[in-house]
BAFI-3210 file (N, C-alpha, C; in Angstrom, 3 decimals, decimal comma, padded with zeros to 6 digits):
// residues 223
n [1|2|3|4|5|6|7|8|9|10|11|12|13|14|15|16|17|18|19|20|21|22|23|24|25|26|27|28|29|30|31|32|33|34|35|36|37|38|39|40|41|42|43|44|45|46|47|48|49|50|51|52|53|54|55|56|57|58|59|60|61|62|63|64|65|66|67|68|69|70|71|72|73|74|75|76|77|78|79|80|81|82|83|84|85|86|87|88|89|90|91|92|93|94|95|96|97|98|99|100|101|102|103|104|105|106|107|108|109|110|111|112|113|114|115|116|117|118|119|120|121|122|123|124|125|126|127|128|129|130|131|132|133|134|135|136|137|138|139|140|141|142|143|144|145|146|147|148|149|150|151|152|153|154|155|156|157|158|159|160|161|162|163|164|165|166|167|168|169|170|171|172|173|174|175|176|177|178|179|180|181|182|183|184|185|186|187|188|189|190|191|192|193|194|195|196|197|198|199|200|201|202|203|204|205|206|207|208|209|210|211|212|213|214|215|216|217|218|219|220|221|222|223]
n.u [000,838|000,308|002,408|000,845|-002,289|-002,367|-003,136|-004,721|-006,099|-005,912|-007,897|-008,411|-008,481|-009,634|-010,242|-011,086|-011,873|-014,841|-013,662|-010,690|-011,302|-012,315|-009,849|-008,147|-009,293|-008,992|-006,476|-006,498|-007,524|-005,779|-003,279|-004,851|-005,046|-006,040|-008,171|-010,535|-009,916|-012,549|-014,004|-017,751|-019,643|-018,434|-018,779|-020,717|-019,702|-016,960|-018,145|-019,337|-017,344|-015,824|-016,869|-017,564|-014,953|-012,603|-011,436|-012,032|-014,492|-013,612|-015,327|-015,297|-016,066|-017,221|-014,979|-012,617|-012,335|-013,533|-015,798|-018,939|-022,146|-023,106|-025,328|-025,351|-022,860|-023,530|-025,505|-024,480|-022,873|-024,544|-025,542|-023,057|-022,516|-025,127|-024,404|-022,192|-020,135|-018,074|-016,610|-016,154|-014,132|-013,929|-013,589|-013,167|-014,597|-012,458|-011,911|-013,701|-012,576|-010,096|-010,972|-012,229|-014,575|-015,300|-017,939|-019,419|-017,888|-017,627|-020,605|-020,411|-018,739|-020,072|-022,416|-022,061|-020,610|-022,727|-024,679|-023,453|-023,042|-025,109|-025,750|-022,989|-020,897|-017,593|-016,273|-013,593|-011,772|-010,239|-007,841|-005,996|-003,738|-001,119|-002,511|-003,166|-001,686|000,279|-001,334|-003,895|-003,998|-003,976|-006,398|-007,946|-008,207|-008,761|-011,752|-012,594|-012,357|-014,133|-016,643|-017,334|-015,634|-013,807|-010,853|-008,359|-007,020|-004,768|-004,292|-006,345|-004,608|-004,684|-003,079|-000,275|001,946|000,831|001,121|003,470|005,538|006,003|003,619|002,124|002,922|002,315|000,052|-000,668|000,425|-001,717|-004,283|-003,703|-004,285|-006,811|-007,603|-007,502|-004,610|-004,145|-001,868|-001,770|-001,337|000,942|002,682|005,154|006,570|008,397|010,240|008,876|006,373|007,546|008,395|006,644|004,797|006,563|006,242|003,524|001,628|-001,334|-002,972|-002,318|-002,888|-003,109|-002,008|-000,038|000,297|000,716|003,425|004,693|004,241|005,935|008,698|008,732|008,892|011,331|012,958|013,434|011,991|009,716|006,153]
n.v [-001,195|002,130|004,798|007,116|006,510|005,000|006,934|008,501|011,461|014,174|015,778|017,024|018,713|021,097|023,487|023,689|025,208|025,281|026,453|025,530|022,136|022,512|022,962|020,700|018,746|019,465|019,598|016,541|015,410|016,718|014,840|012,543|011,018|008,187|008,781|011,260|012,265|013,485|015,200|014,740|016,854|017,834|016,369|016,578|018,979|018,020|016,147|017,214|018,568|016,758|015,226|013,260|012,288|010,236|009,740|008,560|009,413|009,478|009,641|010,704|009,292|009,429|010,615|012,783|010,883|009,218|008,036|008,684|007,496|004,772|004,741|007,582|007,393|005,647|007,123|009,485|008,357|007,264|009,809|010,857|008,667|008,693|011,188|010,897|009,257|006,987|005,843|004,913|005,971|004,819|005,823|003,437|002,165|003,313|003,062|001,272|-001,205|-001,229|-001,874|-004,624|-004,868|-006,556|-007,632|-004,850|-003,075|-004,928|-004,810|-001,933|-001,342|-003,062|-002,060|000,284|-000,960|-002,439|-000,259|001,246|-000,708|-000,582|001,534|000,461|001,110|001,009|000,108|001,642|000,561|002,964|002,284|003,611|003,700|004,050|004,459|002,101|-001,441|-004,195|-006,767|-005,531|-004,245|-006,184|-007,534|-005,704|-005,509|-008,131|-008,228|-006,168|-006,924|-009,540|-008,251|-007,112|-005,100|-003,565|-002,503|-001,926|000,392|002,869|005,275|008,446|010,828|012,639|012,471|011,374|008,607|008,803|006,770|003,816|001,768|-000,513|-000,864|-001,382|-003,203|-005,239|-005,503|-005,955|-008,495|-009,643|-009,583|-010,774|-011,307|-010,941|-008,281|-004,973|-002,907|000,454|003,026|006,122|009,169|011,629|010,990|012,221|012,534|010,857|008,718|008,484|007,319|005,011|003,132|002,427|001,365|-001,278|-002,118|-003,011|-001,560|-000,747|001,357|004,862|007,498|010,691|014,443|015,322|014,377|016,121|017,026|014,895|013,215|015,038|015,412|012,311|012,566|013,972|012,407|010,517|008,024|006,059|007,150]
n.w [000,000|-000,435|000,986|001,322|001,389|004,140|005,681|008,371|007,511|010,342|012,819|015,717|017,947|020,472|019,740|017,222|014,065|011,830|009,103|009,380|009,204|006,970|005,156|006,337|004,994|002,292|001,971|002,610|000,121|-001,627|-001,018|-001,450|000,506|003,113|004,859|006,731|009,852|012,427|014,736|015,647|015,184|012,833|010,342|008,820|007,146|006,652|004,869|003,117|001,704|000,875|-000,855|-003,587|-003,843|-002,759|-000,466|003,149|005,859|008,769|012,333|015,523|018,687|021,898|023,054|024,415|026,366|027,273|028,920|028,934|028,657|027,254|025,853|024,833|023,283|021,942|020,407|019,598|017,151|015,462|014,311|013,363|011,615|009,934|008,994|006,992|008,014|007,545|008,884|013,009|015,496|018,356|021,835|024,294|027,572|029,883|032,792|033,719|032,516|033,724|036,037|036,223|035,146|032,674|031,215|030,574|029,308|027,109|026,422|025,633|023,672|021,900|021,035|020,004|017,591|016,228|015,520|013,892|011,790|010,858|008,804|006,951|008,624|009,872|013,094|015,101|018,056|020,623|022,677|024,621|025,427|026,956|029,384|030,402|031,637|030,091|030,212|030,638|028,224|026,117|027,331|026,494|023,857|022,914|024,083|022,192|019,539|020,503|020,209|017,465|016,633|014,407|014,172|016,556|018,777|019,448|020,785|021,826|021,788|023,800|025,933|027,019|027,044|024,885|021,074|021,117|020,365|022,120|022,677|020,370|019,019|020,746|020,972|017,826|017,966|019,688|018,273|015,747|012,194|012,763|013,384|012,710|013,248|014,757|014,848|016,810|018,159|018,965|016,442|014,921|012,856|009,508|010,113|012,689|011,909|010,207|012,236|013,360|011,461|010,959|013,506|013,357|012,783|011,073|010,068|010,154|012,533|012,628|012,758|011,503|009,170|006,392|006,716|007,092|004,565|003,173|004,374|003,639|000,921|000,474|001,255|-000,458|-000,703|-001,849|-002,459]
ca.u [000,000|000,901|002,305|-000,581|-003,041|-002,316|-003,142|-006,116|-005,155|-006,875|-007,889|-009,330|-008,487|-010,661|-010,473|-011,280|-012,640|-014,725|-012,858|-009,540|-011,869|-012,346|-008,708|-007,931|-010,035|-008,825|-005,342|-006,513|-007,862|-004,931|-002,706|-005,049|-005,184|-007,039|-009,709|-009,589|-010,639|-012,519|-015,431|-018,321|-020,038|-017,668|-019,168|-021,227|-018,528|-016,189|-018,861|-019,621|-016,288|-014,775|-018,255|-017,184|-013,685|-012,634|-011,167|-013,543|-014,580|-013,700|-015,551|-014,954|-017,358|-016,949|-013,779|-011,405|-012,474|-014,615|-016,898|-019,892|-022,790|-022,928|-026,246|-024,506|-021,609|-024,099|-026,454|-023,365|-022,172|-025,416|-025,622|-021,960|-022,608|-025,996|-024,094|-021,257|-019,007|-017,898|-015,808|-016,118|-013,202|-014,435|-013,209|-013,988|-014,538|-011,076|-011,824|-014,543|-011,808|-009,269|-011,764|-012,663|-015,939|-015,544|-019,047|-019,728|-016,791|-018,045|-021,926|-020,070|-018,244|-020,724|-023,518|-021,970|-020,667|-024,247|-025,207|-022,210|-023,123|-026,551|-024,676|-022,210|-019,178|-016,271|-015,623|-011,885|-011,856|-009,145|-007,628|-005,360|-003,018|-000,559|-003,360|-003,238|-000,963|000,519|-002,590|-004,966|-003,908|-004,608|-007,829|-008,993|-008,104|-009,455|-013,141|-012,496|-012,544|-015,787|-017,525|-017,095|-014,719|-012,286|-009,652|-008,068|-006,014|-003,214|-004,873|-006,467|-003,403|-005,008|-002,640|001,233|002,723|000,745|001,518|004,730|006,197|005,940|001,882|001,870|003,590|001,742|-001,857|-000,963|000,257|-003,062|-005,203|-003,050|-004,600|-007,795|-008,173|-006,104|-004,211|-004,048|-001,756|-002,299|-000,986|002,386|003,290|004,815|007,781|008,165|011,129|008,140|005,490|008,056|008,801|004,646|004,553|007,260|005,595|002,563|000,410|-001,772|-003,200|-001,718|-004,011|-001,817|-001,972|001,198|000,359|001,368|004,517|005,293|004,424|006,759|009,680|009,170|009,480|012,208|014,104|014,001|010,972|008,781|004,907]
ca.v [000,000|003,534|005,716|008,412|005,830|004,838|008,040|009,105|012,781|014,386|017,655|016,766|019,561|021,393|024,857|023,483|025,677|024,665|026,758|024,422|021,523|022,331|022,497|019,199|017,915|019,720|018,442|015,065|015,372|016,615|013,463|011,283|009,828|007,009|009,175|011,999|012,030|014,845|015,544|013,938|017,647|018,416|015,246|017,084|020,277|017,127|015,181|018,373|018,795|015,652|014,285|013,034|011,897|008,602|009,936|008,586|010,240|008,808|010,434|009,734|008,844|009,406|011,339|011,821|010,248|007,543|007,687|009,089|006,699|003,946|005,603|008,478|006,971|004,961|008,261|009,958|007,457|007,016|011,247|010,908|008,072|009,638|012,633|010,817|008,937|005,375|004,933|005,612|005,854|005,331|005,544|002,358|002,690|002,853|002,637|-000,140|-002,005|-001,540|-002,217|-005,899|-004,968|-006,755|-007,547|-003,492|-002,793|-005,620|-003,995|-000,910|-001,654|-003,644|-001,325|000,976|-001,569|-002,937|001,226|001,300|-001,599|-000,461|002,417|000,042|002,099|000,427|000,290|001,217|000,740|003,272|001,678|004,529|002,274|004,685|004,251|000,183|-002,540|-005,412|-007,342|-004,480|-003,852|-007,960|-008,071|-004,652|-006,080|-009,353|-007,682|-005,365|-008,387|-010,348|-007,045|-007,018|-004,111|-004,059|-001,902|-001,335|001,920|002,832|006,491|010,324|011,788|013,914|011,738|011,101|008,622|008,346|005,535|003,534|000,477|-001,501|-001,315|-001,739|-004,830|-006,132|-005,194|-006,589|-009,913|-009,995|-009,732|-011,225|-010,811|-010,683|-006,839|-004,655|-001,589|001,775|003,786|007,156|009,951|012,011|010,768|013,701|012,299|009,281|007,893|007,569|006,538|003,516|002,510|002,004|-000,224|-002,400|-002,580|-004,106|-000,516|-001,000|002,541|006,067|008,491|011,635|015,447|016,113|014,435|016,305|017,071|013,177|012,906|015,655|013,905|011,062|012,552|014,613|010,926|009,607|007,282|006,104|007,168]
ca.w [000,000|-000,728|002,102|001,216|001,656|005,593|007,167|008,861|008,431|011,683|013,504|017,284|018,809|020,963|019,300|015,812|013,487|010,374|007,976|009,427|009,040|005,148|005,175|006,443|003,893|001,005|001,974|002,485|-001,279|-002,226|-001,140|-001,078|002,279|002,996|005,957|007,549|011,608|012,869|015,803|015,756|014,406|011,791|009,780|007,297|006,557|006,196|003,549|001,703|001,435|000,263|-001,809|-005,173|-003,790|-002,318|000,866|003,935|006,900|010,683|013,359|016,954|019,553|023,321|022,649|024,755|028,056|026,932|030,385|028,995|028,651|026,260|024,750|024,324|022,413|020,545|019,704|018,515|016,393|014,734|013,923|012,217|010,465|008,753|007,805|006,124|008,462|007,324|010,289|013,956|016,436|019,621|023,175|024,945|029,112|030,411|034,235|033,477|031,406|034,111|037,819|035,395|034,904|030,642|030,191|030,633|028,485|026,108|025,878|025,365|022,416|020,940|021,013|018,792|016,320|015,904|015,185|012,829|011,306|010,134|008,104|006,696|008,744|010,530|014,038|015,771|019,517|020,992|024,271|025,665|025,812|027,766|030,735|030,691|031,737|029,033|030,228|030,348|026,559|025,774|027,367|026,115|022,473|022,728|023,885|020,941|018,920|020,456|020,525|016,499|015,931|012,979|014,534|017,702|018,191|020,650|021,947|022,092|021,391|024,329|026,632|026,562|025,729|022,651|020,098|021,299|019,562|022,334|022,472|018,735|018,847|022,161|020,132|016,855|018,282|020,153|016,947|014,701|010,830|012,462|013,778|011,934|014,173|014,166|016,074|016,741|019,629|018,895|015,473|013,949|011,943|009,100|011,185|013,509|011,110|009,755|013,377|013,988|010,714|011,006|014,833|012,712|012,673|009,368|009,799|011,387|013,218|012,686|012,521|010,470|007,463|005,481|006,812|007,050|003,381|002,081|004,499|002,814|-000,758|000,578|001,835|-001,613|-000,289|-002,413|-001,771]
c.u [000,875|001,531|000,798|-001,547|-003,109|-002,699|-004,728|-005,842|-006,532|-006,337|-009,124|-008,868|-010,091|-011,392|-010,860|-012,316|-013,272|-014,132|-010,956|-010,238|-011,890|-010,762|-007,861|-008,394|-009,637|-007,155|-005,077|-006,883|-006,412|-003,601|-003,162|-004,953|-006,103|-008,308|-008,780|-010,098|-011,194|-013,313|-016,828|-019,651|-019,492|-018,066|-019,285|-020,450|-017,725|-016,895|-019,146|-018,219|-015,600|-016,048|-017,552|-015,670|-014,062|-012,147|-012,651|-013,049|-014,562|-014,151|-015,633|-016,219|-016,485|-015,799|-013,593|-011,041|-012,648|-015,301|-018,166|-020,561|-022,542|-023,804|-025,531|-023,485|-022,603|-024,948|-025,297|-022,517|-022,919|-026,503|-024,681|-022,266|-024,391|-025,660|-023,048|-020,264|-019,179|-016,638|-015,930|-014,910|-013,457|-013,695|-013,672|-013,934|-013,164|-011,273|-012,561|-013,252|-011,073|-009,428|-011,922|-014,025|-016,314|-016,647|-019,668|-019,152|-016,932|-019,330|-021,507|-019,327|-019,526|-022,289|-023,326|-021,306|-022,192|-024,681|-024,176|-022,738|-024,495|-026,381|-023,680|-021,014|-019,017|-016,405|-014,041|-012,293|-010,654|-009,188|-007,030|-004,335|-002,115|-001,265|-003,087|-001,775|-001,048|-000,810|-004,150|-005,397|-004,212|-005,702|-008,412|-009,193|-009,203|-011,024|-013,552|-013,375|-013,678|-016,666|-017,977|-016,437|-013,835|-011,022|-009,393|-006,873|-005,793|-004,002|-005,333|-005,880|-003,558|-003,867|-001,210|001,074|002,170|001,041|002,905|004,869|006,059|004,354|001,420|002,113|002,712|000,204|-001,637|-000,263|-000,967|-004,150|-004,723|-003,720|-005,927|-008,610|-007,195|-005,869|-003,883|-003,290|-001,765|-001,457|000,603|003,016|003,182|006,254|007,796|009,097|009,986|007,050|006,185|008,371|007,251|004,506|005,729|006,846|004,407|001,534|-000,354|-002,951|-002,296|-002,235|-002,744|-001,897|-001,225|001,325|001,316|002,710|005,621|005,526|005,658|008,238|009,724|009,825|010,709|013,242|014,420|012,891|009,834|006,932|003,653]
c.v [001,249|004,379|006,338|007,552|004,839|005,958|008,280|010,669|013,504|015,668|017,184|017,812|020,194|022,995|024,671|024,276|024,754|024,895|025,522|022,761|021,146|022,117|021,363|018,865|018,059|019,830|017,092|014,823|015,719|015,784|012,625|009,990|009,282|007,626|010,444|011,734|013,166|014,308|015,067|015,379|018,177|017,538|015,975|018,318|019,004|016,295|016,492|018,784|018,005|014,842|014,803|012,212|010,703|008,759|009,851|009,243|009,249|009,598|009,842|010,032|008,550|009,529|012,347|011,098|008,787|007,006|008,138|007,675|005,579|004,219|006,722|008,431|006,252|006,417|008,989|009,402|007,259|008,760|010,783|009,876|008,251|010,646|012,313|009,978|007,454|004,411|005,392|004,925|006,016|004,939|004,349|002,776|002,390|002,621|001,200|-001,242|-002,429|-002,143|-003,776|-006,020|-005,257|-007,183|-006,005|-003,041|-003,726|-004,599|-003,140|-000,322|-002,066|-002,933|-000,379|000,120|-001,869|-001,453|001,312|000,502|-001,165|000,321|001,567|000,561|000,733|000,786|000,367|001,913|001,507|002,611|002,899|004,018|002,999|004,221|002,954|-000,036|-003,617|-005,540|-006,567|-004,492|-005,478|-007,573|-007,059|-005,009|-007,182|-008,731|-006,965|-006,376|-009,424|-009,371|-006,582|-005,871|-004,645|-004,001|-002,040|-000,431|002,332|003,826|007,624|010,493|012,986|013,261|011,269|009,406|008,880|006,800|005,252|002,401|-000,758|-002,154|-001,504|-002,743|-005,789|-006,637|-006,540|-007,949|-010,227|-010,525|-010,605|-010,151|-010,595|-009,232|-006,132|-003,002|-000,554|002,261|005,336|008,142|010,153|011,391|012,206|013,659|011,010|008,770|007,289|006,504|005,145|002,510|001,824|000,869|-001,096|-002,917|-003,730|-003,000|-000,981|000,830|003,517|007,183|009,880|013,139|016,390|015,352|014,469|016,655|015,781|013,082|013,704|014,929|012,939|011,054|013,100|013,764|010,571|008,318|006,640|005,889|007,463]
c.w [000,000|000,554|002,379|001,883|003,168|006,237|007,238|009,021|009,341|012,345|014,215|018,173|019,093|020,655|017,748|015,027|012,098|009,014|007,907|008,807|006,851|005,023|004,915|005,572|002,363|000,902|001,821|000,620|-002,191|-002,587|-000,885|-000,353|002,441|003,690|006,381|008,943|012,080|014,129|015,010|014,470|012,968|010,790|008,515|007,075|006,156|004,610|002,574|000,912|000,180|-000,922|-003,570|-005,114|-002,997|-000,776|002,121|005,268|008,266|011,407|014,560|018,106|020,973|023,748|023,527|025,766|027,810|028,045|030,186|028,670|027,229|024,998|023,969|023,471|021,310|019,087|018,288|017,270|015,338|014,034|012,829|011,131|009,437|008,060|006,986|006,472|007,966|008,422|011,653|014,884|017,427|021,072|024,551|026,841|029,676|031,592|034,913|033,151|032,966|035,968|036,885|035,400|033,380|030,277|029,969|029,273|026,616|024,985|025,763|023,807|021,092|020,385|019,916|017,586|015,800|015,233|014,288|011,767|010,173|008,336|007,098|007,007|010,000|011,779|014,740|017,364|020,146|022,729|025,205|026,374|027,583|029,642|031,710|030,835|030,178|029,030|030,272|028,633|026,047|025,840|026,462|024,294|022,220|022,925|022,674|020,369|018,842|020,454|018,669|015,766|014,906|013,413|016,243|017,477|019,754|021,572|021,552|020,970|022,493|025,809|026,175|027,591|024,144|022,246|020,572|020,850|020,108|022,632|021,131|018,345|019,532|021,121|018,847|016,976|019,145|019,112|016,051|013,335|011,290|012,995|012,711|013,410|013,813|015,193|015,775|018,001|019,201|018,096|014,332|012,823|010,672|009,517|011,960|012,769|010,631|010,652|013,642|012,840|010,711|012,785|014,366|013,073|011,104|009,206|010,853|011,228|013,180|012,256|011,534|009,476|006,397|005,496|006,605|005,666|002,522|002,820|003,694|001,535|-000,223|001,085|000,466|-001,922|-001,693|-002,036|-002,677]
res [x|x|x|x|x|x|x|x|x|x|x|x|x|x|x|x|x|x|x|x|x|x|x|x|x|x|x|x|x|x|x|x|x|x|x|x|x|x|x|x|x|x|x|x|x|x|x|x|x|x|x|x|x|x|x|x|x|x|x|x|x|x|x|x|x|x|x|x|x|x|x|x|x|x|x|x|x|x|x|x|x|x|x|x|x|x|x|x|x|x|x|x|x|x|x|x|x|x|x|x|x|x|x|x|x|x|x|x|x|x|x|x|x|x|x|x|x|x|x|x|x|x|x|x|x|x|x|x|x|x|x|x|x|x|x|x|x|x|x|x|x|x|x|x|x|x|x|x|x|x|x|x|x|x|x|x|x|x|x|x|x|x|x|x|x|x|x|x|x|x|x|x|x|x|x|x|x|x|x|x|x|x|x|x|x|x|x|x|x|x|x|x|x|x|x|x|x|x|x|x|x|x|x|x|x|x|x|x|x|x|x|x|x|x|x|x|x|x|x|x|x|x|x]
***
């Protein structure tokens, strides 16, 4: 696969305007990145935007805590994906996950795949990894997984560490071929971006884009 075609390019900040919003989008059009990621409102400025192109829309759900209700994550999930979204990135219960309350954490997950599902959009479960233990990051995968997500994904980005090599590795020997991973949180280089896929990332959640992409041409890279 293409460089271009791994990124989710993304704008979650909390000051986000929609004129930045068009932006993002009419960058992502311009290198043809696989999604971009926004807020859960920015959906339709994002689909008016990008309609006619192939670039899809991720919007995130119960972003960046992931403690609001499960309705609530489902409601929102089932707004974005009427206005355009074909993927949702959602925040699964981290304090649920980590007290072992996993049938909570299960119905939590699975509630909005099922609302995804209707839509024909994708589910990616972010863990937060940074938060969890090894075995935290297992189990929270494996529920991923019986809960029917596609993805699981490292973090925020509203939270350090971020994406690290050794939860990218941990994840995608959890799943094997059958989740695919995304990492995400403080990837702002392609040194880092090549370190996340040879970890076994198969997408990257990432703000600098486009800076990554011109690095790359500017290595010699091919993208």
């Amino acid at each position: 696969m293409k460089l271009n075609k791994i990124f989710d390019h993304t704008l979650l900040k909390p000051d986000a305007e929609p004129r930045q919003i068009v932006q993002l989008c009419r960058e992502a059009k311009a290198l043809d990145f696989y999604a971009v990621c926004v807020g859960s409102s920015f959906v339709e400025t994002a689909a008016e935007e990008l309609a006619g192109c192939d670039v899809k829309i991720a919007a995130v759900a119960g972003f960046p805590l992931g403690t609001c209700t499960t309705e609530t994550k489902r409601v929102e999930a089932e707004q974005a994906c009427r206005c355009g979204a074909s993927e949702i990135d959602m925040v699964l219960h981290i304090g649920m996950l980590r007290s072992g309350d996993y049938d909570y954490v299960f119905r939590d997950i699975q509630e909005v795949v099922c609302t995804a599902e209707k839509y024909g959009a994708i589910v990616k479960v972010i863990l937060e990894t940074g938060l969890l233990s090894d075995d935290e990051i297992v189990k929270g995968c494996r529920i991923a997984e019986d809960a029917g997500a596609r993805f699981v994904k490292t973090s925020t980005g509203f939270l350090a560490p971020g994406a690290d090599v050794h939860a990218v590795k941990l994840m995608k020997e959890t799943v094997g071929g059958r989740l695919l991973v995304k990492a995400s949180g403080g990837i702002r280089s392609y040194a880092a971006v090549k370190q996340m896929l040879q970890a076994g990332a198969d997408r990257i959640g990432a703000s600098a884009s486009v800076s990554i992409m011109q690095e790359a041409a500017e290595s010699g890279d091919h993208t």
